[in-house]
MARBA-3410 file (N, C-alpha, C, O; in Angstrom, 1 decimal):
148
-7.6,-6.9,3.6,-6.2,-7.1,3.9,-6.0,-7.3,5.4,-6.3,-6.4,6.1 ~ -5.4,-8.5,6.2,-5.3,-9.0,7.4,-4.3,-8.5,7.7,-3.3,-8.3,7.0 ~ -4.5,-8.1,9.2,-3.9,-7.7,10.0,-3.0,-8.2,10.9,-3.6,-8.7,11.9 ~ -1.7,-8.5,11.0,-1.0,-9.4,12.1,-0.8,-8.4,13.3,-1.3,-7.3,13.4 ~ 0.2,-9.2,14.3,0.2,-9.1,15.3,2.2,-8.2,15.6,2.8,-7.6,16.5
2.4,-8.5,14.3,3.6,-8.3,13.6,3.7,-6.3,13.8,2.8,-5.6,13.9 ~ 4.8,-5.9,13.9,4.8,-4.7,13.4,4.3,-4.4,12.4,3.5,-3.4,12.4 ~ 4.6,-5.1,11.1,4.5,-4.6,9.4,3.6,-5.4,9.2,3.7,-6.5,9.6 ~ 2.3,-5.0,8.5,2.0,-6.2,7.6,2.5,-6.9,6.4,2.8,-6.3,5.4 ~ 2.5,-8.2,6.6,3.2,-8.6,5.6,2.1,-9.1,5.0,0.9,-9.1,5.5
2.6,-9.9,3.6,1.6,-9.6,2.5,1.6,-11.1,2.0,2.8,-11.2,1.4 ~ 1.0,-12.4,1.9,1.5,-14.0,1.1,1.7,-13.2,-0.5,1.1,-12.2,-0.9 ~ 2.4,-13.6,-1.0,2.5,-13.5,-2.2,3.3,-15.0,-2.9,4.0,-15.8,-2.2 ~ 3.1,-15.2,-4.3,3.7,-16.6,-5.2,5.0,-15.7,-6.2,5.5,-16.4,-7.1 ~ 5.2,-14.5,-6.1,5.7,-13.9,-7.0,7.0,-14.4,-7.2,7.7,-14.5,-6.2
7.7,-14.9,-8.8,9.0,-15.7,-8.8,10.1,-14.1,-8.3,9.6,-12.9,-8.2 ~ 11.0,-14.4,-8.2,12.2,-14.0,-7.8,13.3,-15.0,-7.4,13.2,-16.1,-7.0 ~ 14.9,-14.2,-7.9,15.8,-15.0,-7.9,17.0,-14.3,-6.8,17.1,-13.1,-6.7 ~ 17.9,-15.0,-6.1,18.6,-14.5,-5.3,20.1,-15.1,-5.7,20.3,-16.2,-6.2 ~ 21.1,-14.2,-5.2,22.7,-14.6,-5.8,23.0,-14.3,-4.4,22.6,-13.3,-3.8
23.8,-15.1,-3.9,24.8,-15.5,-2.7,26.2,-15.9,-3.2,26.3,-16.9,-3.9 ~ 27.2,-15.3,-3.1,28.0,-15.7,-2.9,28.4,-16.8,-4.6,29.2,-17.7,-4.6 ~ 27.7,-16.4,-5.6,28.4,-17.3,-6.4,26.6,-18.0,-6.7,26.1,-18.1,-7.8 ~ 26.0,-18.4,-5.4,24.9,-19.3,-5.4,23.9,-18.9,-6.2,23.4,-17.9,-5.6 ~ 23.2,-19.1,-7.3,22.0,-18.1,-7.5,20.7,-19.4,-7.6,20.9,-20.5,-8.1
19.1,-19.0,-6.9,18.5,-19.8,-6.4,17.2,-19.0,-7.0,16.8,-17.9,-6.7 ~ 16.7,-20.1,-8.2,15.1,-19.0,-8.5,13.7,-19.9,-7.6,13.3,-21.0,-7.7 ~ 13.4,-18.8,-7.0,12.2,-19.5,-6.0,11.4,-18.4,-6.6,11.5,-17.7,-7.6 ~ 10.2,-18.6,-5.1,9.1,-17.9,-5.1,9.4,-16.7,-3.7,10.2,-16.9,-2.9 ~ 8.4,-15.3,-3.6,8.6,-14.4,-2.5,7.5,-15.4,-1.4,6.5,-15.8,-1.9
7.7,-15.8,-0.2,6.7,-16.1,0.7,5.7,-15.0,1.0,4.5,-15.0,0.6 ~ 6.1,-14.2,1.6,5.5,-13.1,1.6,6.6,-11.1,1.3,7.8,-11.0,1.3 ~ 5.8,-10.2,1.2,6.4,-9.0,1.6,6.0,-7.8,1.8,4.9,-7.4,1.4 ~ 6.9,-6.7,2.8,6.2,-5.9,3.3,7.0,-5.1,3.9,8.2,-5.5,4.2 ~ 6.7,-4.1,4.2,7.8,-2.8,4.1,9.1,-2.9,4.7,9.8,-2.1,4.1
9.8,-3.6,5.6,10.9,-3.6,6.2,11.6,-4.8,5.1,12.8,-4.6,5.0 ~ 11.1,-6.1,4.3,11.8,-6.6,3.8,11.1,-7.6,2.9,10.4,-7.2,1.9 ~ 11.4,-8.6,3.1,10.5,-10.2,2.1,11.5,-11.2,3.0,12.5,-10.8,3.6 ~ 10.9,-12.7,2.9,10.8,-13.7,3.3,10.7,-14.8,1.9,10.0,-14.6,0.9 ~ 11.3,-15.6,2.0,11.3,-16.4,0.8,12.1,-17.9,1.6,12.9,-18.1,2.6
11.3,-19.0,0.5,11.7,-20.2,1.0,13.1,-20.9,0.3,13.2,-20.7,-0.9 ~ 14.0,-21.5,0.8,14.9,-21.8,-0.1,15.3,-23.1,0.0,14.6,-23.8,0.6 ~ 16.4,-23.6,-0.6,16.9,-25.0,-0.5,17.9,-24.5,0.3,17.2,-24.1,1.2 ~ 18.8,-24.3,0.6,19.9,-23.7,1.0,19.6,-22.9,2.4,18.8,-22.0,2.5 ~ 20.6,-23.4,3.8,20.7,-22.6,4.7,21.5,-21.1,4.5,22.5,-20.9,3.8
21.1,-20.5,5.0,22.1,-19.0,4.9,22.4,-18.2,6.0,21.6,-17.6,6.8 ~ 23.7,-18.2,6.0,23.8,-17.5,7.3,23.0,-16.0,7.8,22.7,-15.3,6.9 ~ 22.8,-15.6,9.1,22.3,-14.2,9.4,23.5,-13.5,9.0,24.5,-14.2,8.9 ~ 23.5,-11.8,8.7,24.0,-11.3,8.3,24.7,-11.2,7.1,25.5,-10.2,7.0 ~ 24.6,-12.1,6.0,25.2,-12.3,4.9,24.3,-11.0,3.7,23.1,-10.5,3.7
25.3,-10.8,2.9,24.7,-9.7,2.4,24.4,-10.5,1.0,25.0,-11.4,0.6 ~ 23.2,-9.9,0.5,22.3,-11.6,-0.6,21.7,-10.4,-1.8,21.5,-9.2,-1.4 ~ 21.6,-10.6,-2.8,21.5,-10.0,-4.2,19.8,-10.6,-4.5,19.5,-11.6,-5.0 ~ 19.0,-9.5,-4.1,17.2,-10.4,-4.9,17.0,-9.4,-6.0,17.3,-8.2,-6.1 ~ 16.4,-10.3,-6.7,15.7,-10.0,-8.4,14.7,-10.2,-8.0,14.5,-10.9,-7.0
13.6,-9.6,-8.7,12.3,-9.3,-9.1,11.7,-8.9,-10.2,11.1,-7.9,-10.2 ~ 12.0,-9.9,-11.4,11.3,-9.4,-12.5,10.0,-9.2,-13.0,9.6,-8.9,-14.1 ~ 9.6,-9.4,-12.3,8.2,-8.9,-12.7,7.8,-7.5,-13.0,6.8,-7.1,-13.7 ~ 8.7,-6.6,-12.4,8.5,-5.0,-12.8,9.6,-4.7,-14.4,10.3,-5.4,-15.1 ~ 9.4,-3.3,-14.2,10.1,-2.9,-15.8,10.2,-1.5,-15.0,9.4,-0.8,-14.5
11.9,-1.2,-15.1,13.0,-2.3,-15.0,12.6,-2.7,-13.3,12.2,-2.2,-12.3 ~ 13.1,-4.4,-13.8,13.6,-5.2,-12.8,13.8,-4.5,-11.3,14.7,-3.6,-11.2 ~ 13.2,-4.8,-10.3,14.0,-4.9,-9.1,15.0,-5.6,-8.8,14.8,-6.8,-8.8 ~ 16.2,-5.1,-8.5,17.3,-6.0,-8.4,18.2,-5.1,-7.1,18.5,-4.0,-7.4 ~ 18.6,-5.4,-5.9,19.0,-5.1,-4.9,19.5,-5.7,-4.1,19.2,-6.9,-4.2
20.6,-5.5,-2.8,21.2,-6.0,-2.0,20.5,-6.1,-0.8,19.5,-5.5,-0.6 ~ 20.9,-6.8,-0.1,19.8,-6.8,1.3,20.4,-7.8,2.1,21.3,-8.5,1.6 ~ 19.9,-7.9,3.8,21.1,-8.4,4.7,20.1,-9.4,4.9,18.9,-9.2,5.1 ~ 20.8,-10.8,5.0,19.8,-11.8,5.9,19.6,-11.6,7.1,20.5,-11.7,7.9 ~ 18.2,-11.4,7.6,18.0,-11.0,9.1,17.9,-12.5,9.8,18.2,-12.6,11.0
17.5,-13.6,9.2,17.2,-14.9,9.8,16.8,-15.6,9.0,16.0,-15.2,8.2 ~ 17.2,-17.3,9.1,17.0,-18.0,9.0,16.6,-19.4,9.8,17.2,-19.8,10.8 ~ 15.3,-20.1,9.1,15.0,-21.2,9.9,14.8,-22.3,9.4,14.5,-22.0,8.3 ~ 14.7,-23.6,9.4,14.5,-24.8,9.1,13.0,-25.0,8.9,12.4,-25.1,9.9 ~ 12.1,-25.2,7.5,10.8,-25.1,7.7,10.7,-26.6,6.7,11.0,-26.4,5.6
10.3,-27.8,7.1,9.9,-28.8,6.7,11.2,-29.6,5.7,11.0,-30.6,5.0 ~ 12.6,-28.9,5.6,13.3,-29.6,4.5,13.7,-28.5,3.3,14.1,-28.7,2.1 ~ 13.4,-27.3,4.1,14.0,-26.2,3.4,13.9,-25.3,4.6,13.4,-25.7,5.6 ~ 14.4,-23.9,4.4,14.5,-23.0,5.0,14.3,-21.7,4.6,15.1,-21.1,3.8 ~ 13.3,-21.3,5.1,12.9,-19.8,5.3,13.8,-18.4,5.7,14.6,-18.2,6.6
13.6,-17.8,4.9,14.9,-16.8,5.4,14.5,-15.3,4.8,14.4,-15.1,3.5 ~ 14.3,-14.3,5.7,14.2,-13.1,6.0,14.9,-12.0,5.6,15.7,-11.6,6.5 ~ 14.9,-11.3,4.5,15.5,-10.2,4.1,15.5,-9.0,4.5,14.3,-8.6,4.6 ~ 16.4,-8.1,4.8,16.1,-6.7,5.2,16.7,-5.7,4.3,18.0,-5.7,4.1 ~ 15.9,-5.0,3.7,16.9,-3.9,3.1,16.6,-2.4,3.7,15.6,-1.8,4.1
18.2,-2.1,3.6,18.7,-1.3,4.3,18.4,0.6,3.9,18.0,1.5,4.7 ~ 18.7,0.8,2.6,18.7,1.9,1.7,16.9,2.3,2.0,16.1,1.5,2.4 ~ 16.6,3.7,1.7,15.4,3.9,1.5,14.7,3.7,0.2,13.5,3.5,-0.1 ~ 15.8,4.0,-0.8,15.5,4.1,-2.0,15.0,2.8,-2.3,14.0,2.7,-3.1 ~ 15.8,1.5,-1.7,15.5,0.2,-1.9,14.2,-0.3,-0.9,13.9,-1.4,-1.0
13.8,0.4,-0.2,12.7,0.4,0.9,11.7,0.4,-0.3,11.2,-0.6,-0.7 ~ 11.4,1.6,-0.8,10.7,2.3,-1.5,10.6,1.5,-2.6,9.5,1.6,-3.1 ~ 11.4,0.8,-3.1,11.3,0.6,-4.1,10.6,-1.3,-4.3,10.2,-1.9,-5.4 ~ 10.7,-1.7,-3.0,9.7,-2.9,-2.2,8.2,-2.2,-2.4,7.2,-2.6,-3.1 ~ 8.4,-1.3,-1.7,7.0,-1.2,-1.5,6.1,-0.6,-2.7,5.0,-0.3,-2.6
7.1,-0.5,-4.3,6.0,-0.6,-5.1,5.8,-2.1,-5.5,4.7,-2.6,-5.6 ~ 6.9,-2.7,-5.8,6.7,-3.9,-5.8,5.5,-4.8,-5.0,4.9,-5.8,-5.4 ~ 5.3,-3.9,-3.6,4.4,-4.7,-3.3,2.7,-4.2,-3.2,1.7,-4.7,-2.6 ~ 2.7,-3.1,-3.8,2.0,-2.6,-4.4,1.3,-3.1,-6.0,0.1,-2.8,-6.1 ~ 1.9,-3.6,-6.9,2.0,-4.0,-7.9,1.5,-5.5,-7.8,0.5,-6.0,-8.4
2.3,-6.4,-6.8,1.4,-7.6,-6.4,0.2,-7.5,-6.1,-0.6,-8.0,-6.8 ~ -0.3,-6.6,-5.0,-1.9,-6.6,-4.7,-2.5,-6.3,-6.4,-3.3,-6.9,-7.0 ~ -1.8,-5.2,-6.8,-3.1,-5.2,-8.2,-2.9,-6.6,-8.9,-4.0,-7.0,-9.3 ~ -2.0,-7.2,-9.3,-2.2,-8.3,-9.9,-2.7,-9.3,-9.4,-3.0,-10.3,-10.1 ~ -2.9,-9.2,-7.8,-3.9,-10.4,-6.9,-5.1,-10.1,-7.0,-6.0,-10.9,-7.1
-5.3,-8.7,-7.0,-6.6,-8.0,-7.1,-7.2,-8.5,-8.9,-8.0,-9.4,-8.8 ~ -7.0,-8.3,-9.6,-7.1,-8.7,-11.2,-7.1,-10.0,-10.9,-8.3,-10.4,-10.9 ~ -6.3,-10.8,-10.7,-6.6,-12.5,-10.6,-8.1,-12.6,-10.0,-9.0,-13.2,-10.5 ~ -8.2,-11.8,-8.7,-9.3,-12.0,-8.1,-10.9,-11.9,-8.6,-11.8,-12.5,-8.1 ~ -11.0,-11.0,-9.6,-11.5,-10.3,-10.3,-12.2,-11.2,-11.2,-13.4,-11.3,-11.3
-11.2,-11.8,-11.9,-11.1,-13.1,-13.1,-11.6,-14.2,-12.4,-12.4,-14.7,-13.1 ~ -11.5,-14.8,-11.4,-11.9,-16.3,-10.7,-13.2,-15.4,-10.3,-14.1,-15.2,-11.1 ~ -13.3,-14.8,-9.1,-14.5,-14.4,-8.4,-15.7,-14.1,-9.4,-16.8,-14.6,-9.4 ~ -15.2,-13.1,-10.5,-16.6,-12.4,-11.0,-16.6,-12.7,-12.4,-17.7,-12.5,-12.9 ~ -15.5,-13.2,-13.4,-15.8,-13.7,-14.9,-14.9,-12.3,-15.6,-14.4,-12.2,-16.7
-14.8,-11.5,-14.6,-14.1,-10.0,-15.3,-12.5,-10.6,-15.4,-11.9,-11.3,-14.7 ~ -12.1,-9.9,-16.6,-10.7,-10.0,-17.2,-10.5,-8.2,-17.2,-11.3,-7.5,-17.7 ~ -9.5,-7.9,-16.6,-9.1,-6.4,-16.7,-7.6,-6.3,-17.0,-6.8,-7.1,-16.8 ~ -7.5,-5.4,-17.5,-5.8,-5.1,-17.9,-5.1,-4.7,-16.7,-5.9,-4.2,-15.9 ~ -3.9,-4.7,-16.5,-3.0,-4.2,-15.3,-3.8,-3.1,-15.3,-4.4,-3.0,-14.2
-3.9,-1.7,-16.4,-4.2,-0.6,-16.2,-5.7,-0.5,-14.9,-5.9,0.0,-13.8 ~ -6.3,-1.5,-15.9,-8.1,-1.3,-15.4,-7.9,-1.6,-13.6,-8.5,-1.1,-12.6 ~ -6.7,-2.7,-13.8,-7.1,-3.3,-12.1,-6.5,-2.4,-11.7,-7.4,-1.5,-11.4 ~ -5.2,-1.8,-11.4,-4.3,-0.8,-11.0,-5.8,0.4,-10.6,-5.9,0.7,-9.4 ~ -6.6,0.7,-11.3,-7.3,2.4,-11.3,-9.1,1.9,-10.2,-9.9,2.6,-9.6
-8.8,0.6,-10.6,-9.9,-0.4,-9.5,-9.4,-0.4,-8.3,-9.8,0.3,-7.4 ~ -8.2,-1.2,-8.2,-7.6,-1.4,-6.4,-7.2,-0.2,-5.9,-7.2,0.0,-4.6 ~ -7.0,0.7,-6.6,-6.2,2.3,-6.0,-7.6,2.9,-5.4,-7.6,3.5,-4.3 ~ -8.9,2.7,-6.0,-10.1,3.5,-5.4,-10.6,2.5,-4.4,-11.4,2.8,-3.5 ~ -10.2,1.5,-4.7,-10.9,0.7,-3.5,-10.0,0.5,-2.4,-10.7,0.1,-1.5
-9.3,0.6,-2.1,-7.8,-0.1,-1.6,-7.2,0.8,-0.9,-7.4,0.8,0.3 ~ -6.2,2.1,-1.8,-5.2,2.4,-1.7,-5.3,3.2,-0.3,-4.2,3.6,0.1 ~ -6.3,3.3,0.3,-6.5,4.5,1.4,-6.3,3.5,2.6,-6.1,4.0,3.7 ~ -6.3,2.3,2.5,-6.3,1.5,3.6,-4.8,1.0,3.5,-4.4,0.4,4.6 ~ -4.0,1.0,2.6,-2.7,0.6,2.1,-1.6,1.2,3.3,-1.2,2.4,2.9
-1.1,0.9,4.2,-0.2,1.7,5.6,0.6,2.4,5.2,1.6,1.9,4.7 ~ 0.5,4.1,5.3,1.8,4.5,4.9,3.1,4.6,4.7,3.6,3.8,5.5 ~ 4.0,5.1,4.1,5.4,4.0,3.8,6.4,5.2,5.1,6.5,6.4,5.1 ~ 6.9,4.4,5.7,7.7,4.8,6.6,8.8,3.8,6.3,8.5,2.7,6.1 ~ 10.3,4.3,6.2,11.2,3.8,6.5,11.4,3.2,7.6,11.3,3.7,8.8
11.8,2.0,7.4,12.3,1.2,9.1,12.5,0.3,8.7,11.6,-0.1,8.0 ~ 13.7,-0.8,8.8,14.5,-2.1,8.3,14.4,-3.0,9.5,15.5,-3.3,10.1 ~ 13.6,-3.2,9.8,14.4,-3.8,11.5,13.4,-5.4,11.1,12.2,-5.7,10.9 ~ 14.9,-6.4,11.0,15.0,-7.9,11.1,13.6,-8.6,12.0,13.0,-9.6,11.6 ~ 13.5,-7.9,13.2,12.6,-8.6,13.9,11.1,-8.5,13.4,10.1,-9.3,13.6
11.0,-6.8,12.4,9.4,-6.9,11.5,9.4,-7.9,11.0,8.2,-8.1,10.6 ~ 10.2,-9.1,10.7,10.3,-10.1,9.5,9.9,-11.3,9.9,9.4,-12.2,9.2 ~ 10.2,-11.2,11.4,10.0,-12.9,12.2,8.4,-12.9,11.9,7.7,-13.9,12.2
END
């Protein structure tokens, strides 16, 4: 797992998610995420500070939460844009999410690299003994600029 230069490590991930603005709702992919927030690419400019609704269904139940745009940028014909959530509970509740991506990266990895097919369970009880000790502890902290 690489290390930035960044406060937080953030994490690439392809994972779908959907976001509601104002009426707007946009299903993309997460770019990356990691403890202060997610980053995702969009069609749509969005103002900083706008308060934005992200889905993540990939869990049971759903992640679904409010969160503040920390920034937005112009990246090739779309725009990039930086989420911060505020709540701990919704902190916390990122960081299983992004927990849950590594095992299912780890399992993909698994399947291409070595021929092995494992169940969420197998990979989950694999990446936790291999992994989870190097995994950064979860501290609260929201701050827009972990995101740039």
């Amino acid at each position: 797992m690489p290390n930035t230069s960044r406060q937080f490590i953030r994490h690439p991930m392809t994972i779908p998610i959907e976001f509601n603005l104002a009426g707007i709702v946009e299903k993309i992919h997460i770019k990356d995420i990691g403890r202060g927030g997610l980053c995702f690419s969009s069609s749509h400019s969005i103002d900083t500070g706008e308060q934005i609704q992200i889905i993540i269904p990939i869990c049971t139940p759903e992640f679904d939460a409010k969160g503040v745009v920390c920034w937005c940028k112009e990246d090739g014909g779309a725009f990039l844009v930086g989420v911060s959530f505020q709540q701990e509970s919704v902190s916390y509740a990122v960081r299983m999410v992004e927990q849950v991506c590594h095992i299912e990266d780890y399992r993909s990895q698994m399947k291409v690299e070595k021929g092995i097919e494992l169940t969420s369970e197998q990979a989950a009880m694999q990446w936790i003994s291999e992994y989870a000790q190097n995994f950064p502890s979860f501290l609260v902290e929201s701050d827009c600029n972990s995101l740039k």
